[in-house]
N, C-alpha and C positions, 0 to 999 in steps of 0.2 A: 316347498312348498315345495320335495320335492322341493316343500315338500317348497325349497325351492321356493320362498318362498315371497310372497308380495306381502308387505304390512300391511294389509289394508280391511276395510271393513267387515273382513269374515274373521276378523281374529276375534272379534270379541264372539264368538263361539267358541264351546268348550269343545275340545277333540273327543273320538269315540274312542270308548274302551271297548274291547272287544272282549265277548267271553274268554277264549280263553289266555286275557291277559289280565285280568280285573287286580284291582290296586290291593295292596296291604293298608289298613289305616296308617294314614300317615302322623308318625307323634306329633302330638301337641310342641307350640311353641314355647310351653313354659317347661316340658318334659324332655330339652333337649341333652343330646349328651356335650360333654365339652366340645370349643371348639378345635380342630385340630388343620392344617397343610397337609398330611400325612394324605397319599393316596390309597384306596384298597387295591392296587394291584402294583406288580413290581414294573420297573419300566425296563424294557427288553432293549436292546442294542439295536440302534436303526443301521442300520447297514445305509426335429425339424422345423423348420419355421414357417407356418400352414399360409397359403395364399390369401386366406383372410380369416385373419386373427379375432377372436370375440375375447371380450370382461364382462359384457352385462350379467351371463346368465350366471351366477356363482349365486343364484338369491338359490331360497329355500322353496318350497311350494307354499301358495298358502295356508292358514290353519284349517284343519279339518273342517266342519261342518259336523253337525250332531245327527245322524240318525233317530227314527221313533225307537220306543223299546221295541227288544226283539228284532230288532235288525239285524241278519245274519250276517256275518263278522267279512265274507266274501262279497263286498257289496262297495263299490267304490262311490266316492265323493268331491275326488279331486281328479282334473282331467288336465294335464301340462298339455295345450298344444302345440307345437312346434311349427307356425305356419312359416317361418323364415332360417336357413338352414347356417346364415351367415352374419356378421356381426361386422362395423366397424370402427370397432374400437380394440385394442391390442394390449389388455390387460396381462399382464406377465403374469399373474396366476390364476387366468381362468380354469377352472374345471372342463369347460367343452373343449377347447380347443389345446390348451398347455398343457396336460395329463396325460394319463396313458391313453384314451379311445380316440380314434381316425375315423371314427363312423359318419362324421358329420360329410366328410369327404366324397363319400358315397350318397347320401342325399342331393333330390335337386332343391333350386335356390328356393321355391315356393312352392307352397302346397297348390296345387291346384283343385279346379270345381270341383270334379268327380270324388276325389278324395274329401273334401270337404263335405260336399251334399251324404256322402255314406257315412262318414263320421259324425258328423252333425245326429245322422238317426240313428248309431248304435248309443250314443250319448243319449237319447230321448228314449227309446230302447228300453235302457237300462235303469235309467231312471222309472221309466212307468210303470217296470215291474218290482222294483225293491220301495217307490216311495219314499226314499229318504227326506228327513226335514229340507236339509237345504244340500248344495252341489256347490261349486264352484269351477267353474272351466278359464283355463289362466291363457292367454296368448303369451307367449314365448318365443324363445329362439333358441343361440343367433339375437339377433334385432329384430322384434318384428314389424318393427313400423319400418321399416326398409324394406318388408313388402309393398308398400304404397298402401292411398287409402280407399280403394278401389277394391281390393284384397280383402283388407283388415272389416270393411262395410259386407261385402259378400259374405263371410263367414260370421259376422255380426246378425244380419238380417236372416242368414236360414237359421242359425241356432234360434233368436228367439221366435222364430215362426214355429220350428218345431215344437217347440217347448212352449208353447203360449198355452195348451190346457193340460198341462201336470201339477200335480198338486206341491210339488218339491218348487221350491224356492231356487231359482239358474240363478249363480253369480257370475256375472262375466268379468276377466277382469287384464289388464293386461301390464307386464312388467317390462320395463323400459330403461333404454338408457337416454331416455330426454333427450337427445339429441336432433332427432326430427321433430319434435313435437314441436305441433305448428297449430292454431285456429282450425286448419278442414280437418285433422285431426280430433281434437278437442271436440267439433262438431256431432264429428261420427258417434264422438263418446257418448255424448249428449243427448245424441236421438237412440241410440238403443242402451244407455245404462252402464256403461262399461267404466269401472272404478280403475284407477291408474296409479300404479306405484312403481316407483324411481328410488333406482340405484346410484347412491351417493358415498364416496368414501372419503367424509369428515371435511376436513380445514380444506382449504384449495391448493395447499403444496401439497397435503397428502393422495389428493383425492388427483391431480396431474399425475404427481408419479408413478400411481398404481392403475389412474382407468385413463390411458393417452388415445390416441386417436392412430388408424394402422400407419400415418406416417410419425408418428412419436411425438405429438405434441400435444399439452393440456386437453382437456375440454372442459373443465370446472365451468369457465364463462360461459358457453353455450349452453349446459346444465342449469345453472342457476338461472338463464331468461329465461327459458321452459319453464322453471319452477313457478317463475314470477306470472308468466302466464297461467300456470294452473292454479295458483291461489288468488285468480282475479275474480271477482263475485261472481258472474256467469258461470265458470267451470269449477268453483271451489269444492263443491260437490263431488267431483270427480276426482279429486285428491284423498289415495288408500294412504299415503305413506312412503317413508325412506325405508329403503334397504342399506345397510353399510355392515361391509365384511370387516373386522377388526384390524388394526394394522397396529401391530406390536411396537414398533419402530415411531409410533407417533403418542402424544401427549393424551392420556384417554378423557383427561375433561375437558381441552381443547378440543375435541372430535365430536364430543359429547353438543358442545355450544357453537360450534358450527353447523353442525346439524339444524338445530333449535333455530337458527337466523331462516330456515328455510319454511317456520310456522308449520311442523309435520303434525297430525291429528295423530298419528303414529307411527312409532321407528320399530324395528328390528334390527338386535346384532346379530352379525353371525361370526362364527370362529373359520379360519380359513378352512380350507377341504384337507386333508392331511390321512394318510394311514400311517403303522406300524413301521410298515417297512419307506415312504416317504411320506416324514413329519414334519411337523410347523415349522418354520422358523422361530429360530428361542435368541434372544440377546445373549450376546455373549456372558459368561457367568452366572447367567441367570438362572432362578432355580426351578423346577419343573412346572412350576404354579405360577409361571409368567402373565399367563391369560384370566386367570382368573383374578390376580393379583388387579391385571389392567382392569376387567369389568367390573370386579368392589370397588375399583375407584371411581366407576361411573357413576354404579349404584348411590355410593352415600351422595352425591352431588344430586344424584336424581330424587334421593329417598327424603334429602334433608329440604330440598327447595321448599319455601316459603308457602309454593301452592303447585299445583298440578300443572304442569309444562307442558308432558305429551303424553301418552301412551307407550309406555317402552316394555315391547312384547313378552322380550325374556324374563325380563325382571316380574312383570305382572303373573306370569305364569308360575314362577316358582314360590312367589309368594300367595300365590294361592292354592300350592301343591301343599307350602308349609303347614297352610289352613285347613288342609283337610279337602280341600277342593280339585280341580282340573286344569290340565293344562292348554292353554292353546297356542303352543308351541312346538314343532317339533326335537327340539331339542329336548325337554323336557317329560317325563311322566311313564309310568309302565306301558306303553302301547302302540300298538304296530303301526305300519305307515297302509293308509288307502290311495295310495296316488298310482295313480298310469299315464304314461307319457304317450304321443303320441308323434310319430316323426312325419315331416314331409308328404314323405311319400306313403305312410300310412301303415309302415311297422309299428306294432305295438311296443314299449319297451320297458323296462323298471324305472325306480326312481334313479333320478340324473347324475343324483350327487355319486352313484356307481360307478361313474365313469372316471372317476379318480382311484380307484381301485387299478384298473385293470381294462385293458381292449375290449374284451367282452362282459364286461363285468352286467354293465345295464342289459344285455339283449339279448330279447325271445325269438322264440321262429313263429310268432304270432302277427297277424295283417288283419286290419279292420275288412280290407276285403273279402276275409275268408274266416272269421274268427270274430264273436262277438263279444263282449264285455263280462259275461258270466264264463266263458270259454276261457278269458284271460282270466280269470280271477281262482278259477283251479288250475292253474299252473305252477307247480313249484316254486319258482320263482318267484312268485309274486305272496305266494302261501308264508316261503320265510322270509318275509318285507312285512307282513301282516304278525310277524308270530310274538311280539312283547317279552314279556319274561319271559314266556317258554323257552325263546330263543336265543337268550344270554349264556354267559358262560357261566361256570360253578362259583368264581370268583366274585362277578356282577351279583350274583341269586344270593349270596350270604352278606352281601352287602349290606352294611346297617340305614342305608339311604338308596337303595335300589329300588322304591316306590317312587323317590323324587328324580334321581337321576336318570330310570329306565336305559341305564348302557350309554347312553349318548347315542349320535348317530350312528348306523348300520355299518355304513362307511369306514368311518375312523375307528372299530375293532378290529376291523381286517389284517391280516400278517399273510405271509406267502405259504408259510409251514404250516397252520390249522386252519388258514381260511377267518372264521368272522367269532371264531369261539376265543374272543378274547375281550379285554375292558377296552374302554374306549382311548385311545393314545392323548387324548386330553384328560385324561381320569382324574391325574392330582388339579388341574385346573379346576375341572367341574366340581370337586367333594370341596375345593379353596371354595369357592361361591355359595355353595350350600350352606358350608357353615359357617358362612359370613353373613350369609343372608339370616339364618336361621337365628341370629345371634343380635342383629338389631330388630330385628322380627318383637325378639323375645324383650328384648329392654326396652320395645316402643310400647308394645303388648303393659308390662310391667308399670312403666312411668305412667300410659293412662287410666288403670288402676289405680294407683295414689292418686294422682287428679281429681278422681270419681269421687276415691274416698274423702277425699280431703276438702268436696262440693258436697256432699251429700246425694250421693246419685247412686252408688252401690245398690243391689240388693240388700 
């Protein structure tokens, strides 16, 4: 969600394809080729302690939004903003703060009005002139309910003022580490619309270890009252969804069913942030298809259950790429990212998960002060963030499942020697899911054929 992202209510929108990335049909489920582990690309040799440390922001951005037809492909729909520059919680592998980028360093702690009231109208802007179907603008960080809710209400109340007679659909939405979440909270959400998704990472030993608090102790307990607060009937509504980044080292359908205890309308997994030259953690002996191995084992527990439990974003998207359909993931499908970040202090910058790359890997010389949202969007930078196939390497584009997998993320092809013209450093994982998924797809697809036949219900 960027895109970054929040499971919440806009995923059940399908993401834009932009012209010049538009899909291959994607084979049918009964015309699959064998299954294989085998990845399309060879795996290449992988070759301070910040004053306040964040883990929330490791989510994805949320899923696109759909444009009308004819929507020029330079036309954003997803808006991260960063109204809090600091987080605390001291997750050992967040992306903002544990990577390579110091940038947050340089940011002050909270956005302020001015910043706000200009951004608020380059956002209403940009939207009045492109009309897209629907937007979504994500509060972010850092933590941003550690802005207070004084803050979080100011920038609530101008955005939908501006935006109260466009014709595009404003999703507000904001992703959290539950930790403050408190009733005047909750309230704020309440009175202007603002859907909430929370970052969770599985059982409550896993979920201590990896998201502790900046003096190093759990916060599972404080997470789950939050929770228990947002699924109480007054606020239920206001519950998007878990975010949980994968933890290899933990059990995947105990992660799966701890989840589940917190009643999510929708989860999202995500795979850690990794490049080329620093990659996942892999278990020892284990063989390159670790992750993928772990989320088929989500899968069949999610796919076989008795009846429908949650919404599980990734899964639902790639099984409907199988289908012939879209995805609303970014992990998933031939097509470029529309997200813009927007920091503090009101530098414009790429998507987040760049800052796992590299220092400057996210950042423009563009400021909403001086530079509008059609300004950003012809920017290089943001142009190969947008570019889909076009923008794959040779290896990705002869791929026989490069319609479903679209590279992976932007991110995880990167290497230090060619930059981003490589497969995605989970390659063998993601082709493992593919055609695992592809593979009970095909024998559910099959079995309820006989069924039909065998009721009389065929053509």
């Amino acid at each position: 969600m960027t895109r970054h992202s929040t499971p919440h209510t806009a995923s059940r929108y399908p993401r834009t394809t932009h012209p010049a990335a538009r899909p291959t049909p994607s084979p049918s489920a009964g015309s699959r080729a064998p299954p294989s582990s085998k990845p399309c690309c060879a795996t290449p040799a992988a070759p301070r302690d910040p004053s306040a440390r964040g883990g929330k922001v490791r989510c994805e951005t949320a899923p696109r939004a759909t444009p009308p037809p004819g929507e020029p492909a330079a036309t954003f729909t997803q808006f991260v903003v960063k109204l809090y520059s600091r987080c605390n919680f001291g997750c050992p592998d967040c992306y903002i703060y544990e990577h390579r980028d110091r940038g947050w360093t340089d940011q002050p702690l909270v956005m302020g009005p001015a910043v706000m009231r200009r951004l608020s109208g380059r956002i209403t802007d940009h939207l009045r002139r492109h009309t897209p179907e629907r937007a979504q603008v994500v509060l972010h960080g850092g933590e941003p309910l550690l802005a207070g809710p004084a803050v979080l209400e100011r920038f609530a109340r101008r955005l939908r003022a501006d935006c109260q007679d466009l014709t595009t659909r404003v999703e507000l939405l904001v992703q959290t580490n539950a930790s403050r979440i408190d009733r005047t909270f909750l309230e704020i959400f309440r009175r202007y619309d603002v859907t909430v998704g929370v970052s969770v990472d599985g059982t409550p030993r896993s979920h201590d270890r990896r998201r502790p608090d900046r003096a190093g102790r759990g916060t599972y307990t404080e997470v789950a009252r939050a929770l228990s607060l947002l699924r109480t009937p007054r606020y239920r509504r206001l519950y998007g969804g878990l975010l949980c980044v994968v933890d290899i080292e933990a059990d995947p359908v105990e992660t799966y069913e701890a989840l589940l205890t917190h009643e999510p309308p929708t989860v999202d997994l995500l795979l850690p942030h990794a490049t080329w030259q620093f990659p996942p953690p892999r278990p020892p002996g284990a063989d390159d298809a670790a992750y993928g191995r772990w989320l088929a084992a989500v899968f069949d527990r999610w796919f076989d259950a008795p009846r429908r439990e949650t919404s599980l974003r990734l899964f639902d998207s790639l099984l409907d790429l199988h289908l012939g359909g879209t995805s609303t993931s970014e992990m998933w499908g031939p097509y470029g990212s529309d997200v813009v970040v927007i920091q503090p202090s009101g530098l414009i910058e790429y998507n987040d998960i760049l800052k796992t790359v590299s220092a400057r890997a996210a950042r423009s010389v563009l400021h909403i002060g001086a530079h509008d949202f059609d300004r950003a969007a012809a920017d290089p930078g943001f142009a190969a963030e947008r570019a889909g196939l076009t923008g794959l390497c040779a290896q990705c584009r002869a791929c026989p499942v490069v319609d479903i997998c679209g590279g992976g993320l932007r991110a995880h092809r990167h290497r230090p020697d060619n930059g981003f013209d490589n497969p995605s450093c989970f390659c063998a994982d993601l082709r493992y899911l593919i055609d695992h998924v592809r593979e009970r797809l095909t024998h559910g697809v099959s079995a309820l054929r006989t069924h039909l036949d065998r009721e009389g219900w065929s053509a």
